[in-house]
N, C-alpha and C positions, 0 to 999 in steps of 0.2 A: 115287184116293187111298184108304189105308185107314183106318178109319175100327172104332174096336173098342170104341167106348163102350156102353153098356145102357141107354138113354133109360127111365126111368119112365115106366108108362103115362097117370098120373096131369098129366105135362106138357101146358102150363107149370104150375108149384106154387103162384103168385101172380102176378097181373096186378095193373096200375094201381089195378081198381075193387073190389079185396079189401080195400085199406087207403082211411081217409080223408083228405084234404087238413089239413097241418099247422094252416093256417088260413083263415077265409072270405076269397074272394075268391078263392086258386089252388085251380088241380086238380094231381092226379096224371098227369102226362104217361109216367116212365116208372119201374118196377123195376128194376134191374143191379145188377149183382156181388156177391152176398153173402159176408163173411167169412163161416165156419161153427164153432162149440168145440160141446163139450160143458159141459154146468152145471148145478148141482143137476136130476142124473137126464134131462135133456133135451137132445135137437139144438136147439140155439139158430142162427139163422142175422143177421146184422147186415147189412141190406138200404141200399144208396143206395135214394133215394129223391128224386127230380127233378120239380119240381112249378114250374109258368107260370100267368097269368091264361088264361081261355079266350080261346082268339085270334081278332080281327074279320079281315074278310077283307082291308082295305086297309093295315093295323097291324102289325107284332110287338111284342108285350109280354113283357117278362122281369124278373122280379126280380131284386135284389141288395140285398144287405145292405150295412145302416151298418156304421162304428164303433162305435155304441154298442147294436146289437142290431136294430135296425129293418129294415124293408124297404121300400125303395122300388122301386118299379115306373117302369119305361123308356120307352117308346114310339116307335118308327121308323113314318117313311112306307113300305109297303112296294116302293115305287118312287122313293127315295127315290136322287141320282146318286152319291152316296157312300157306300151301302150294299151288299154282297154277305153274301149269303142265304144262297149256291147249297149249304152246309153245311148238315145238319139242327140240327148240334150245337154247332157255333160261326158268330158273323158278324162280320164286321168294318163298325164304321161311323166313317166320321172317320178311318183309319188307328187306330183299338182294336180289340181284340179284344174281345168278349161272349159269354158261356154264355148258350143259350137257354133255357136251364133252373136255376133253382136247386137244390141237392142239400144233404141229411142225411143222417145214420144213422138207422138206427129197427130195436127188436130183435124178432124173432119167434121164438116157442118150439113146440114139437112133442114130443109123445110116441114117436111113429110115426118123425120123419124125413121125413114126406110131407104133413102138414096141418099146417101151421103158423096162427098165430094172435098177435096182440099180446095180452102178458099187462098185466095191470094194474101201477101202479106202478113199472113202470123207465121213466127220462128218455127223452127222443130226445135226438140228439148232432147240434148245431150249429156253425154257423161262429162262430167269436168271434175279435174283431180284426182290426184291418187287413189279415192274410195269407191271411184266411177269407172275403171279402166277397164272393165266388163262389159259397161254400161248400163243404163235405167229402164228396167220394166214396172208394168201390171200398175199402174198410177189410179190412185184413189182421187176423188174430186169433192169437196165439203165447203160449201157456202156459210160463213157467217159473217155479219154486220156489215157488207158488202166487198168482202175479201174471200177469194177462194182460195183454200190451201189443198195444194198437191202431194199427196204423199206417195212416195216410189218406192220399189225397192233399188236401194244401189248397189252394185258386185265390183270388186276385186278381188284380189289374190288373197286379200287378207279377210272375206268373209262375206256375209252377205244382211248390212242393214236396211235402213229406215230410212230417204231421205225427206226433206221436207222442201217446199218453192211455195211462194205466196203472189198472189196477182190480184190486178184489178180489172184488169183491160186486156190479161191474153196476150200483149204483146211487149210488156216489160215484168221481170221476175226478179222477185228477190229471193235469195238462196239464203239458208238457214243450213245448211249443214248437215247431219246425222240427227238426228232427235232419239233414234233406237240404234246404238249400236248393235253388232254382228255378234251372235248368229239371230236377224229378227226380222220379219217381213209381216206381209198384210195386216198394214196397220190402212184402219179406218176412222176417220174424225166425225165425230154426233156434229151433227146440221144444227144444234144450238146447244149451249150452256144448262146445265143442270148446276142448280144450285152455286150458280156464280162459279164454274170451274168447267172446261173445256175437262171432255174425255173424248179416249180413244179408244178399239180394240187394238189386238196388235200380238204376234206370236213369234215369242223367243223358244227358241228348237234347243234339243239334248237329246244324244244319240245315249250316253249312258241311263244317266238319273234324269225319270220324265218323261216328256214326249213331246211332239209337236200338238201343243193344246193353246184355246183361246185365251189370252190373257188381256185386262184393262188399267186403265192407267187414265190421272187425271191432273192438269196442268194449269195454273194461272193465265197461262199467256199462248197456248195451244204451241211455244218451243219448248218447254223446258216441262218435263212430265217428272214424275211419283207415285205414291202410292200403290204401285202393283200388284195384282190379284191374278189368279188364276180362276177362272169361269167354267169352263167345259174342259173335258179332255176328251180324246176318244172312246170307244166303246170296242168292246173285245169282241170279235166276230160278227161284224156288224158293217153296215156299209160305209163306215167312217173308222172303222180298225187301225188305220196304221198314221190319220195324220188329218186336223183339222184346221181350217181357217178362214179369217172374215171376207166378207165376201163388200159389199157399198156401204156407206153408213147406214146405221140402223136408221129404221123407219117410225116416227112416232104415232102411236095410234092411243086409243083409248084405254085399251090392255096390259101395253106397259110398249118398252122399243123393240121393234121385231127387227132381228135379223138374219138375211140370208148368207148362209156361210156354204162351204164348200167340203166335202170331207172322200177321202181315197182307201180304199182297202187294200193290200197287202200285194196286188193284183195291179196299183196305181192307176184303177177306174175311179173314176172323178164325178160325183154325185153333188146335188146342192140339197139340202135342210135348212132350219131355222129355230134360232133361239128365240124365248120371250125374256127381257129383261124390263126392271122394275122401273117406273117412273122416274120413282123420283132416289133412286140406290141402284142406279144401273150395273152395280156389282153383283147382284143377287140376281141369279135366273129363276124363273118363276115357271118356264115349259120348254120343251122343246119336243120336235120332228123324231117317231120313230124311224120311220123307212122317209126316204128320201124325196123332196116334191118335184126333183128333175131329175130323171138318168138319160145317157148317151143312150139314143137309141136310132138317131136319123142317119144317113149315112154321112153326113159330114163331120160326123159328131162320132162316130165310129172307124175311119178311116183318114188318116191324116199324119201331121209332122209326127203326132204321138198319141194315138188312137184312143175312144174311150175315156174323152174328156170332155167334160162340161165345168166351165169356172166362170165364174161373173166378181166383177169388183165395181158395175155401172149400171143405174137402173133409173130413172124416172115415173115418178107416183103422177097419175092424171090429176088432174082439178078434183073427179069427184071423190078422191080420197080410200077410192077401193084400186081403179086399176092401175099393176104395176108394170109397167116397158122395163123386161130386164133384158139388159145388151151383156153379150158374153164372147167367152172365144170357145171353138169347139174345135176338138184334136190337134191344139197348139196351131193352128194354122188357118182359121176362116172367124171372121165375125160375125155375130146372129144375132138375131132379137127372139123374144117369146113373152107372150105377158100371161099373168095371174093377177088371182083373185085375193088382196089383203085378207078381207074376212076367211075367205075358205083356207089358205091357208093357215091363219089363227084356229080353223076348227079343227085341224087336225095334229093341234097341238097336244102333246100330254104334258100334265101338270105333275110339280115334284108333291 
């Protein structure tokens, strides 16, 4: 497979034990997926952050949150006849499903682009409310008309949506609610308006009828969405076989909007590609990525919370409008940068 990303040498950029645990009693288990903007003069990157009690050996413990902001802590027999484990990342006990991890947002700043650091004074972003009690990962970040909107995904017990936060300043939020109900995640908001109407990507999942494929949707007011289309689906035997989705907001070029998505095989190795969508009818795909423009191949990106992962949902485009700073998480546990080439990617596009 090809593989044309520019890993920084500097990789991973943040591990677990660079930040501190939101509060006594859990650790930091793992970093993933950072949104990335810029902001007052800085790469800013908005990091998931997954944090557990330290684990005994006959036990799994995991937090979750109340309704009313708390957390309580779970505990399974680890041999227990109604529990499977055999997931790093999710278990089922009783017929439920559980995160073994609880997850936030938390912001980190850079001069550089490459040494990041928590600054003082801005919030961390939690789950709140019954739709949240899992809490908030893999947060998208989309600038328009100088309001950023946050798009997460939110987890409960009862599914796994869309949620939406809008800001100006990073340090006061306003909450919107679900915008994609459950079962729906990586949704991505286009960095401006086509045709007087906010679109998004965004992918509602079915284990029977369907798959996990790209879907777009487009909204008057960037809360309240329609029109739904289905875009990409998977490819049968192919590095994207069992499950795709969006990766930043699309990129506008001359071409039409490129986007880098993410797609897993059967195997749940984690590969990144790219759609070309249409100018000015971003429902219609005009090319995309045979074999993948980034596979796990470094060792942090091969060994980790859950090995054999590369996902990005944060990137920043240079000034000169070819190179791309794409920030990712690698084997659910470390943060990395790598950048490419717009055009070169565009050439190794195929057209429908």
């Amino acid at each position: 497979m090809k593989d044309i990303a520019k890993r920084f040498t500097q990789n991973p950029l943040l591990s677990p034990s660079n930040l501190q645990p939101s509060r006594e009693g859990l650790e930091i288990t793992c970093l993933l997926n950072p949104g990335a903007f810029e902001f007052d003069g800085k790469t800013w990157l908005i990091v998931r952050v997954a944090e557990r009690p330290e684990q005994q050996d006959d036990v799994i413990s995991f937090p979750v949150l109340t309704e009313t902001g708390g957390i309580e802590i779970i505990e399974i027999e680890k041999h227990h006849p109604e529990l499977d484990a055999s997931d790093a990342r999710v278990i089922n006990y009783k017929g439920a499903d559980y995160l073994t991890t609880l997850s936030h947002l938390r912001l980190v700043c850079s001069e550089d682009g490459i040494n990041f650091y928590e600054p003082e004074g801005y919030p961390r972003l939690v789950g709140e409310g019954i739709q949240e009690t899992f809490g908030i990962e893999d947060c998208r970040v989309t600038k328009i008309d100088g309001t950023y909107y946050l798009t997460f995904t939110s987890v409960s017990p009862t599914g796994v949506g869309v949620g939406l936060r809008t800001t100006t300043d990073w340090k006061t939020f306003e909450k919107h609610g679900l915008i994609f109900p459950a079962h729906n995640k990586d949704c991505a908001i286009f960095e401006e308006k086509v045709n007087g109407l906010f679109y998004a990507l965004h992918r509602p999942s079915s284990v029977d009828i369907g798959g996990n494929y790209i879907w777009i949707a487009s909204s008057p007011d960037g809360v309240h969405w329609g029109n739904h289309k289905c875009i990409a689906t998977t490819r049968k035997d192919m590095w994207d076989s069992k499950r795709i989705g969006a990766g930043a907001a699309p990129i506008k070029t001359e071409k039409g909007w490129l986007e880098i998505y993410h797609g897993a095989n059967a195997q749940h190795q984690y590969c990144l590609g790219a759609l070309l969508l249409d100018l000015n009818d971003p429902s219609k795909v005009l090319a995309r990525t045979e074999e993948p423009i980034m596979v796990p191949s470094a060792e942090y990106e091969l060994t980790g919370f859950f090995g054999h992962v590369v996902f990005t949902n944060g990137h920043i485009l240079d000034k000169d409008g070819d190179t791309l700073t794409l920030y990712y998480g690698a084997a659910d546990e470390f943060v990395c940068g790598a950048t490419f080439s717009v055009k070169e990617i565009l050439s190794l596009l195929k057209y429908n």
